[in-house]
SEVO-361506 format. One record per residue (C-alpha): residue in three letters; x, y, z. Coordinates in nm, 4 decimals. Layout:
['ALA' [X Y Z]]
...
This chain:
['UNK' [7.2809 0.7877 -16.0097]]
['UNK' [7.2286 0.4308 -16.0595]]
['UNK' [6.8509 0.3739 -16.1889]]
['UNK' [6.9509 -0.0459 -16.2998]]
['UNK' [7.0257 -0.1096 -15.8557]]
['UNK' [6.9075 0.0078 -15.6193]]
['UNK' [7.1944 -0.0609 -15.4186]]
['UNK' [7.3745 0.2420 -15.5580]]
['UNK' [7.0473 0.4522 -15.5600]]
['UNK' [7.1930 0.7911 -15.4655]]
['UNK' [6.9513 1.1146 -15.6080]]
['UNK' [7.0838 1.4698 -15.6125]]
['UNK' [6.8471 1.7521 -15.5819]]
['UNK' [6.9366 2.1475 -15.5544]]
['UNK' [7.0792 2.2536 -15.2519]]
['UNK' [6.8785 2.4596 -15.0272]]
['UNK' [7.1396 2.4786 -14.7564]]
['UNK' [6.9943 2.5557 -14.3718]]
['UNK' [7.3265 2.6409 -14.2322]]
['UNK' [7.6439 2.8182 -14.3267]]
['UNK' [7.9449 2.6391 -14.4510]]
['UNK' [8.1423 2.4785 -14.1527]]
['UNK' [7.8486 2.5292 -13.8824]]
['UNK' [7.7277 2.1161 -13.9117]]
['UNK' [8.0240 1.8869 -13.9713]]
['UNK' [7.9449 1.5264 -14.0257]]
['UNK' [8.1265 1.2423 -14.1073]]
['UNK' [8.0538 0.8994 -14.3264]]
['UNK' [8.1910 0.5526 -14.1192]]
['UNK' [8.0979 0.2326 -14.2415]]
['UNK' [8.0522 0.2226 -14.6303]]
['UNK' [7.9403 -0.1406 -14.6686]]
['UNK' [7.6245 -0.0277 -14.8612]]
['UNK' [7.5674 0.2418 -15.1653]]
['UNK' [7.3289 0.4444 -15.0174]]
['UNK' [7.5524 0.6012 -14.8003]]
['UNK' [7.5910 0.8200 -15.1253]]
['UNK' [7.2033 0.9175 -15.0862]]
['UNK' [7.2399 0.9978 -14.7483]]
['UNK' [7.5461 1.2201 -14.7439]]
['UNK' [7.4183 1.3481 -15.0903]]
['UNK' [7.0983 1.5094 -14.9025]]
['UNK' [7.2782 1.5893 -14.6010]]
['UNK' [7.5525 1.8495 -14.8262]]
['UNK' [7.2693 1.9735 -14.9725]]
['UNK' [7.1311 2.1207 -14.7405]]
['UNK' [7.4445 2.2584 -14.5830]]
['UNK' [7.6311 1.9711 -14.4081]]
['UNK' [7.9941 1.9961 -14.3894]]
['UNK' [8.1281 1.6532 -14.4699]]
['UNK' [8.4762 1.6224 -14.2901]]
['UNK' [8.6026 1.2720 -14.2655]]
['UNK' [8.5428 0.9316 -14.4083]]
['UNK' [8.6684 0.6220 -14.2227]]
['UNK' [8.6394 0.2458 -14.3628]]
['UNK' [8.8357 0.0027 -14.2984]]
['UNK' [8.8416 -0.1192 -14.7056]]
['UNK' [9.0350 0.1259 -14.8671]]
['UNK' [8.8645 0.0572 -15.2148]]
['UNK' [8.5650 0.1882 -15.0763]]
['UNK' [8.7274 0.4957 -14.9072]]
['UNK' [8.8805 0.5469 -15.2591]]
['UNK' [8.5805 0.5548 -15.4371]]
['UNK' [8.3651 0.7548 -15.2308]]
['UNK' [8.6572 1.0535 -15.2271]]
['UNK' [8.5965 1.0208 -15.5993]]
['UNK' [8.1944 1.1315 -15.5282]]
['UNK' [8.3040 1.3736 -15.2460]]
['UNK' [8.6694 1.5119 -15.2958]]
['UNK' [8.6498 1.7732 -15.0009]]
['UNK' [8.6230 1.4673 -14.7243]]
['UNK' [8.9628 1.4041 -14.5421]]
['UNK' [9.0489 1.0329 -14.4745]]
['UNK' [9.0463 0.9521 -14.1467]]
['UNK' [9.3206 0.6787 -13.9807]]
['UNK' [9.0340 0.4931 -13.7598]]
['UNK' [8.7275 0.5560 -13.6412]]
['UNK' [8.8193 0.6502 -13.2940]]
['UNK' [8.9007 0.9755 -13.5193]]
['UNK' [8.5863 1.0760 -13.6379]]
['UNK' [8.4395 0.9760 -13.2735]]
['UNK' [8.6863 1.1609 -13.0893]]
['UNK' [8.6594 1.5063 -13.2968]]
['UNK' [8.4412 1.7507 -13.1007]]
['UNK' [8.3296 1.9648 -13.4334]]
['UNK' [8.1931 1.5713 -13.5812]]
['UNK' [7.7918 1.6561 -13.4875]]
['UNK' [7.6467 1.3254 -13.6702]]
['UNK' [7.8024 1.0540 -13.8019]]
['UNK' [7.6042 0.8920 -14.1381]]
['UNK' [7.6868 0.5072 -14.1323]]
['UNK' [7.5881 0.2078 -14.3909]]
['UNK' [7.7512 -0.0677 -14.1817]]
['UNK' [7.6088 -0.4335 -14.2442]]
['UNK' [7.2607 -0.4493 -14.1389]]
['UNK' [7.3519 -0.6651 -13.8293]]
['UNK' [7.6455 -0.4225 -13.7101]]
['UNK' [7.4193 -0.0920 -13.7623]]
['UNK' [7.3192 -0.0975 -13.4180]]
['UNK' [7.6527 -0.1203 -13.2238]]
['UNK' [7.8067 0.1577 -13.4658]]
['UNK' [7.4673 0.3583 -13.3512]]
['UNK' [7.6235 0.2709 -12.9512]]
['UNK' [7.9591 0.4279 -13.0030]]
['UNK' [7.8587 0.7054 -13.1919]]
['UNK' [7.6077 0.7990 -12.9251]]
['UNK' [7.7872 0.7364 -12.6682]]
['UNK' [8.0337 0.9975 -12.7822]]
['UNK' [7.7838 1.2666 -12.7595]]
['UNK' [7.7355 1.2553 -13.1503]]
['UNK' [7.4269 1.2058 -13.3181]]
['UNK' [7.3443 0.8886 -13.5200]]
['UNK' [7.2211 0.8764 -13.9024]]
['UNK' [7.2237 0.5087 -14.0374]]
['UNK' [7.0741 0.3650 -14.3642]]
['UNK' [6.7759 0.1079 -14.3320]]
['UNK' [6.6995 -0.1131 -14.1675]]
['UNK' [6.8935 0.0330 -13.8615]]
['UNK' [6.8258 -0.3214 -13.6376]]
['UNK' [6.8339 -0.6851 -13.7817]]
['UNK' [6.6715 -0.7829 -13.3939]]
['UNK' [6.4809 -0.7111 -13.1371]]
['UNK' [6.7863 -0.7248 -12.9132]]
['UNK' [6.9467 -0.4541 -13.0853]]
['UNK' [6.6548 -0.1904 -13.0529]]
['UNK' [6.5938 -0.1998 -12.6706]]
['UNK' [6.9880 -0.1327 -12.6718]]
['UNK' [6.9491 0.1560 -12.9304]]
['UNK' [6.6068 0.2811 -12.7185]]
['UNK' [6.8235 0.2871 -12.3772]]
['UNK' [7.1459 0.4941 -12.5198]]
['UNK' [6.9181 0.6999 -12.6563]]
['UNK' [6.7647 0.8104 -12.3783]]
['UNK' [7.0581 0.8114 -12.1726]]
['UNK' [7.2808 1.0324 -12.4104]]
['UNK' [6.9708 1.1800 -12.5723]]
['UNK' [7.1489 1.1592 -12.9086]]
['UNK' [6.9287 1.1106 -13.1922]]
['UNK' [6.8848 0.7377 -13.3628]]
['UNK' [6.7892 0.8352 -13.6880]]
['UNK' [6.6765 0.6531 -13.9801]]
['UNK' [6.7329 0.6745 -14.3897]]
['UNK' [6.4183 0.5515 -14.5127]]
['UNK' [6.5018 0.6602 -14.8796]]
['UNK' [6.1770 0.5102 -15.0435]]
['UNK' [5.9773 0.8280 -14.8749]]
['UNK' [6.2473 1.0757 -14.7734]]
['UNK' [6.4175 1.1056 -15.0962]]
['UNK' [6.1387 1.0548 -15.3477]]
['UNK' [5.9882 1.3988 -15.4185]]
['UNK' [5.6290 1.2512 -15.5118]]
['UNK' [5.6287 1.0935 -15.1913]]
['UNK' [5.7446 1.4151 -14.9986]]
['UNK' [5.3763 1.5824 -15.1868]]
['UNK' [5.2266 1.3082 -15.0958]]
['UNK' [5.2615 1.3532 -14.7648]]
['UNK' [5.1933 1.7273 -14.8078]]
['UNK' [4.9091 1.6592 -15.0271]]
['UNK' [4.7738 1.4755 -14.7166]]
['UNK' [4.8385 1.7609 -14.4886]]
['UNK' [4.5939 2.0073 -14.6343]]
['UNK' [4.3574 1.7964 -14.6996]]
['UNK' [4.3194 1.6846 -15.0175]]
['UNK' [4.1907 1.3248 -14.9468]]
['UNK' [4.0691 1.3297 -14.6224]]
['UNK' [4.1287 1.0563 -14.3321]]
['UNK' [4.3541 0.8217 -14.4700]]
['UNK' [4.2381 0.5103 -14.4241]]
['UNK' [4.4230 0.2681 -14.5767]]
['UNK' [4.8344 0.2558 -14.7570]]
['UNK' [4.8823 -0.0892 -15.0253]]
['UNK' [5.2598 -0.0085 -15.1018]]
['UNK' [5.4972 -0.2615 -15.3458]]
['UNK' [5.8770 -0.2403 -15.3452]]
['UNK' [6.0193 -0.5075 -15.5908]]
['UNK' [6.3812 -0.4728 -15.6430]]
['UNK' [6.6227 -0.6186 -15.8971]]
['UNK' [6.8608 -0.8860 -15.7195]]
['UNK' [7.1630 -0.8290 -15.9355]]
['UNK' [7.3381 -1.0653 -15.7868]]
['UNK' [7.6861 -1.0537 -15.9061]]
['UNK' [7.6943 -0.7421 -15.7545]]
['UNK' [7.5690 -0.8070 -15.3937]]
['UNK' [7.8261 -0.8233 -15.1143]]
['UNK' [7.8506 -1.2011 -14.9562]]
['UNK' [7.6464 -1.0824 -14.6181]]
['UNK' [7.3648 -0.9345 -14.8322]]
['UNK' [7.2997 -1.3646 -14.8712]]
['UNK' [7.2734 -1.4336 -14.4790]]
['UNK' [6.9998 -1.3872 -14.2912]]
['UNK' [7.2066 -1.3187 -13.9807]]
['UNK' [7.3819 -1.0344 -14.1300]]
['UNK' [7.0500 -0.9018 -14.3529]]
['UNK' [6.7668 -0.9836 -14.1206]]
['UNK' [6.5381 -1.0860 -14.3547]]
['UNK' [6.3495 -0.9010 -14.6173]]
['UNK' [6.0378 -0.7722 -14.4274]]
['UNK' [6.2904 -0.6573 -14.2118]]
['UNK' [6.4851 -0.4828 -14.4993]]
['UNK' [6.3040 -0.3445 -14.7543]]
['UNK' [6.0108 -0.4338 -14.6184]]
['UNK' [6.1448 -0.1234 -14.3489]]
['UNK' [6.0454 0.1222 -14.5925]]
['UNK' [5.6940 0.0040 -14.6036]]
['UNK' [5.6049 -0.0013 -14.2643]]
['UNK' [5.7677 0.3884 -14.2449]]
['UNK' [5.5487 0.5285 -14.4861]]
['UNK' [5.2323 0.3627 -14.3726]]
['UNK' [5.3119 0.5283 -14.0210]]
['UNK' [5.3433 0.8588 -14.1628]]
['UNK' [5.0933 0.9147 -14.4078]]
['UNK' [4.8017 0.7334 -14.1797]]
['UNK' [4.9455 0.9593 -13.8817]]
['UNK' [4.9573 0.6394 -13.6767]]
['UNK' [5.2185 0.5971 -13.3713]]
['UNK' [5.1201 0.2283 -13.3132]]
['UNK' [5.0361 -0.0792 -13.4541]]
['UNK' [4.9732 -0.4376 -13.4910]]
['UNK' [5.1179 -0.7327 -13.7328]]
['UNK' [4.8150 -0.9039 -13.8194]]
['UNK' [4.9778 -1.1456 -14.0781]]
['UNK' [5.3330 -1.1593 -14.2768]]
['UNK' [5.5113 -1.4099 -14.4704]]
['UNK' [5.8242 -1.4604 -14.6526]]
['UNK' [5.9825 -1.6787 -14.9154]]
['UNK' [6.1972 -1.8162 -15.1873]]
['UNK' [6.0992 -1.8356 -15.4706]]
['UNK' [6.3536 -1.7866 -15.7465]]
['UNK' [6.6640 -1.8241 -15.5849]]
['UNK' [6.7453 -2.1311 -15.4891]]
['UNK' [7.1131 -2.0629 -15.4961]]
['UNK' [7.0667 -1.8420 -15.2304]]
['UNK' [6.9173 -2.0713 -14.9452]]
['UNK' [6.9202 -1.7853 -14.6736]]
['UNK' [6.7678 -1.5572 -14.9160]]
['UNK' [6.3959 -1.4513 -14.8941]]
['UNK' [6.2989 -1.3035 -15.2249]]
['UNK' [5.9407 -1.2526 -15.1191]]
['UNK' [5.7916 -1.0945 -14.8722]]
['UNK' [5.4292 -0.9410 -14.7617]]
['UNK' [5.2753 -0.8188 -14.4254]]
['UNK' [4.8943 -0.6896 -14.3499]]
['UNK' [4.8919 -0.4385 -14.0373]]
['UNK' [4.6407 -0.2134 -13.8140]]
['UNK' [4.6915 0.0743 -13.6997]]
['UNK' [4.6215 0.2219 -13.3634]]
['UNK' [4.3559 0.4307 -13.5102]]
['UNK' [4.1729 0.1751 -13.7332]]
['UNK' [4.3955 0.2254 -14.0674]]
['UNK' [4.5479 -0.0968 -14.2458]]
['UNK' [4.8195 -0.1363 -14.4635]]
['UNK' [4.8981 -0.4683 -14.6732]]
['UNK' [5.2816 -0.4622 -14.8903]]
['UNK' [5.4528 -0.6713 -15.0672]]
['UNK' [5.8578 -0.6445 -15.1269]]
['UNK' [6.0297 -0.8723 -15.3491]]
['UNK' [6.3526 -0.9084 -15.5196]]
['UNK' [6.2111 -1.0589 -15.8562]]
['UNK' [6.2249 -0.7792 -16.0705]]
['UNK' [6.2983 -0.8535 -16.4658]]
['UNK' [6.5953 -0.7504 -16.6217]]
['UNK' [6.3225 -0.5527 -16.9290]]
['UNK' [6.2227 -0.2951 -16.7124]]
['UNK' [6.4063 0.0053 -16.7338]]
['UNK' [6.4774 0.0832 -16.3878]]
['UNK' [6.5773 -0.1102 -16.0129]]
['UNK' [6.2191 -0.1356 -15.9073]]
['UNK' [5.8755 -0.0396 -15.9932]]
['UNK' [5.8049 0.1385 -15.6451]]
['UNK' [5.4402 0.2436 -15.6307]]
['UNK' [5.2118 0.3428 -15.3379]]
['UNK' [4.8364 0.3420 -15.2759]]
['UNK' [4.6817 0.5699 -15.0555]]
['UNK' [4.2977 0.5576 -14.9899]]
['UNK' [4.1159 0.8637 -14.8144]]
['UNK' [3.7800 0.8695 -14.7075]]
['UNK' [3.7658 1.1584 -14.9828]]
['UNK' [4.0104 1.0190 -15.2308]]
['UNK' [4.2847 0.8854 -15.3484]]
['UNK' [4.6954 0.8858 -15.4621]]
['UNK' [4.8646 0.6475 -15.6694]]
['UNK' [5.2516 0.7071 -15.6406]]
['UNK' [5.4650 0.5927 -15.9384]]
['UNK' [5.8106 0.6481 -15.7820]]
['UNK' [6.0810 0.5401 -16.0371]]
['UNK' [5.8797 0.4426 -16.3613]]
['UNK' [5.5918 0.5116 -16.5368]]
['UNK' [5.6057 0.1706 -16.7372]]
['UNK' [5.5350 0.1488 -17.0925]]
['UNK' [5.4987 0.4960 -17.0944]]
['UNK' [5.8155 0.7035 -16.9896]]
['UNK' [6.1597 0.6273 -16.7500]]
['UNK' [6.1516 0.8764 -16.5614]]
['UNK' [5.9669 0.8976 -16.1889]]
['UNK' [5.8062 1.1083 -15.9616]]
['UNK' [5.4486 1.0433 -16.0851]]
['UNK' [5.1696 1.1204 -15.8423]]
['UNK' [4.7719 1.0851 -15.9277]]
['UNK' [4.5317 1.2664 -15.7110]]
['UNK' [4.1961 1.1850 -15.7486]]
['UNK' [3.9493 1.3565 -15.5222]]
['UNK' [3.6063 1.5603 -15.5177]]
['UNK' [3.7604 1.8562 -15.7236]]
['UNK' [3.8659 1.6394 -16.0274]]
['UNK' [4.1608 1.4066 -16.1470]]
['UNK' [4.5212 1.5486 -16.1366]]
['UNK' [4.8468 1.4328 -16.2422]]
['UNK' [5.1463 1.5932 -16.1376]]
['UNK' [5.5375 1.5122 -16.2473]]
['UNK' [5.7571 1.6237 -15.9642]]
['UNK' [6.1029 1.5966 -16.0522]]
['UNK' [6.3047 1.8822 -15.9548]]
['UNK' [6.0032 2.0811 -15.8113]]
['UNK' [5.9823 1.9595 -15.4486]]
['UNK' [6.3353 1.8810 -15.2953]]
['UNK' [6.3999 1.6788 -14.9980]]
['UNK' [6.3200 1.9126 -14.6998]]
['UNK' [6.3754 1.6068 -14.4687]]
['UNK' [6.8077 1.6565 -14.4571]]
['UNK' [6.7506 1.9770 -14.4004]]
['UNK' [6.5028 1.9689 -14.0939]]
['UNK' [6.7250 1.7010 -13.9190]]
['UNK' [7.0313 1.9293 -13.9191]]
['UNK' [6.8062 2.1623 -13.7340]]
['UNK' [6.7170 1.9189 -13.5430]]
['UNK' [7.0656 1.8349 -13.4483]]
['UNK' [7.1835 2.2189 -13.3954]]
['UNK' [6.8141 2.2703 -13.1862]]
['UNK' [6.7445 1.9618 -12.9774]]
['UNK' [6.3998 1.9569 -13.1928]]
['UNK' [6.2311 1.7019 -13.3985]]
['UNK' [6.0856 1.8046 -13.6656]]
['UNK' [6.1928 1.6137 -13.9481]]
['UNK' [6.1585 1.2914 -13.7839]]
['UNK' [6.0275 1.1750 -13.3648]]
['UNK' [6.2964 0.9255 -13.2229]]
['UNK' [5.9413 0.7047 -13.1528]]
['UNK' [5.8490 0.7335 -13.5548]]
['UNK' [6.2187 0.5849 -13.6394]]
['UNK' [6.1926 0.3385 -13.3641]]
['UNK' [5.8700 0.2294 -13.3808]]
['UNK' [5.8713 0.1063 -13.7745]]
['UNK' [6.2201 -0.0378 -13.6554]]
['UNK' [5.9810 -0.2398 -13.3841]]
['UNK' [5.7401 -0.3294 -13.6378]]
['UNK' [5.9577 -0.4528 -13.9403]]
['UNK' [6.0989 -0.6702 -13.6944]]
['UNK' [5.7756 -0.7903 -13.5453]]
['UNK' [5.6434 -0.8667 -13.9263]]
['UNK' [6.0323 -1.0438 -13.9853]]
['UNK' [6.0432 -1.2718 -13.6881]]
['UNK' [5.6242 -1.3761 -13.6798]]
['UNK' [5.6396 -1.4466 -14.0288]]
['UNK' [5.4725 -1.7858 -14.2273]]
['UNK' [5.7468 -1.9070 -14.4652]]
['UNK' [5.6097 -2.0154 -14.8336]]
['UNK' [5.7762 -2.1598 -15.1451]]
């Protein structure tokens, strides 16, 4: 696991498998971004069955055999779509082909499980939103930055019983290191990336959603920019949004890709959340100056101050729940509205926003 990009950002946990070997087969189609590995990583976990691979690079084929050496290579993707035991299909296509990957797989009677953003336009969703509720396959949606960070998981559980009260208001930051040697030549264009209140900025909007309990809400400002690199014209480097929810909580994020080559991991991911009877600070990936490794969470509340280091002592019960999901028509882990609606409102925040340099 890559902690220099985030790109390649896959964690491993311990399996806690929900289903026997064989009884949820997935494939992976469409490898044009790392965390693919994250996603299929969480989904064998927790019992998966990973039975084909299709891309149409062999490289990448090649390499991901080397990180899962059971899959079998399949000749095209018609393959994967036309085998009945294939119950999901786990894509990383190009931002801007995401959504048309999501069309074929659903309309094949599989379900759908793509890597962030899952729409570069508005366009794209409504199309998404109608298959889905005419094949009532599932749309769903890797947002990594809360569903495979274990002090985000207790955060969310922290919230559950109690321990902070009404949340009121989530300030999250997701800087990320460019690397740019490394990025792919459509990670540069804003038709193929959306933009990056629409990319990373996804994440933000997803966790404000869940931890405020909100199913609505409103843009009230955004803006985007570039700042540092001006070899990149159609990149946005910068980008921040303010929202409200539907029942009175705010958010304001910023996402960047400026983060310094010192610092000892991909990003300094951290997240804010006020209660009306405390607080949590989230250190996700570093505790700077202090130690590399992540998973810090801070509780402050009525009964005291608390710091708790949750590597390895959580899991990711979010894989797990969506196979159930999948095998019993539920929704647990995730509503198709949650998914859909933070898809709505990155792209609102994208397409509204002030450019600055």
């Amino acid at each position: 696991m890559s902690k220099q990009d985030g790109m390649n950002y896959a964690p491993k946990g311990k399996p806690n498998r929900v289903v026997a070997e064989g009884d949820f087969a997935i494939a992976a189609v469409a490898l044009d971004h790392g965390h693919i590995y994250g996603m299929c990583n969480g989904l064998a976990e927790a019992g998966a069955t990973l039975k084909w691979v299709y891309d149409p690079d062999q490289s990448k084929v090649d390499q991901f055999k080397k990180a899962f050496p059971e899959v079998r290579i399949a000749s095209s993707e018609e393959e994967v779509l036309n085998d009945p035991d294939v119950k999901m299909v786990a894509g990383a296509a190009i931002p801007s082909k995401r959504c048309e990957l999501g069309l074929r797989v659903m309309g094949h009677g599989k379900d759908y499980f793509t890597d962030k953003t899952p729409f570069t336009t508005l366009e794209q969703l409504e199309q998404a939103k109608k298959k889905a509720a005419e094949t009532r396959q599932k749309y769903m949606v890797y947002y990594s930055e809360r569903l495979h960070v274990e002090s985000a998981v207790f955060a969310g559980q922290l919230i559950d019983e109690g321990a902070i009260g009404r949340v009121i208001q989530v300030t999250g930051f997701g800087p990320h290191r460019l690397s740019a040697p490394s990025r792919p030549d459509w990670f540069f264009k804003k038709e193929t990336y959306g933009g990056i209140l629409c990319d990373i900025g996804s994440h933000q909007i997803e966790q404000f959603l869940f931890y405020t309990k909100s199913k609505d809400a409103r843009v009230l400002s955004s803006k985007v920019g570039n700042y540092a690199s001006k070899d990149y014209p159609e990149l946005e480097d910068y980008g921040d949004a303010t929202l409200l929810s539907e029942n009175g909580a705010t958010q304001y994020f910023r996402v960047d890709w400026l983060t310094p080559d010192g610092l000892g991991t991909w990003g300094d991911g951290r997240t804010f959340i006020l209660g009306t009877e405390g607080y949590i600070e989230i250190r996700k990936y570093i505790n700077v100056a202090s130690e590399d490794s992540g998973d810090h969470l801070y509780l402050v509340n009525g009964e005291g101050e608390q710091h708790f280091h949750l590597t390895g002592k959580v899991g990711y019960p979010f894989f797990g729940e969506l196979i159930l999901d999948c095998l019993n028509r539920t929704e647990k882990a995730m509503t198709q509205e949650h998914a859909f609606k933070a898809a709505e409102l990155c792209l609102v925040a994208q397409e509204n926003a002030i450019r600055v340099e």
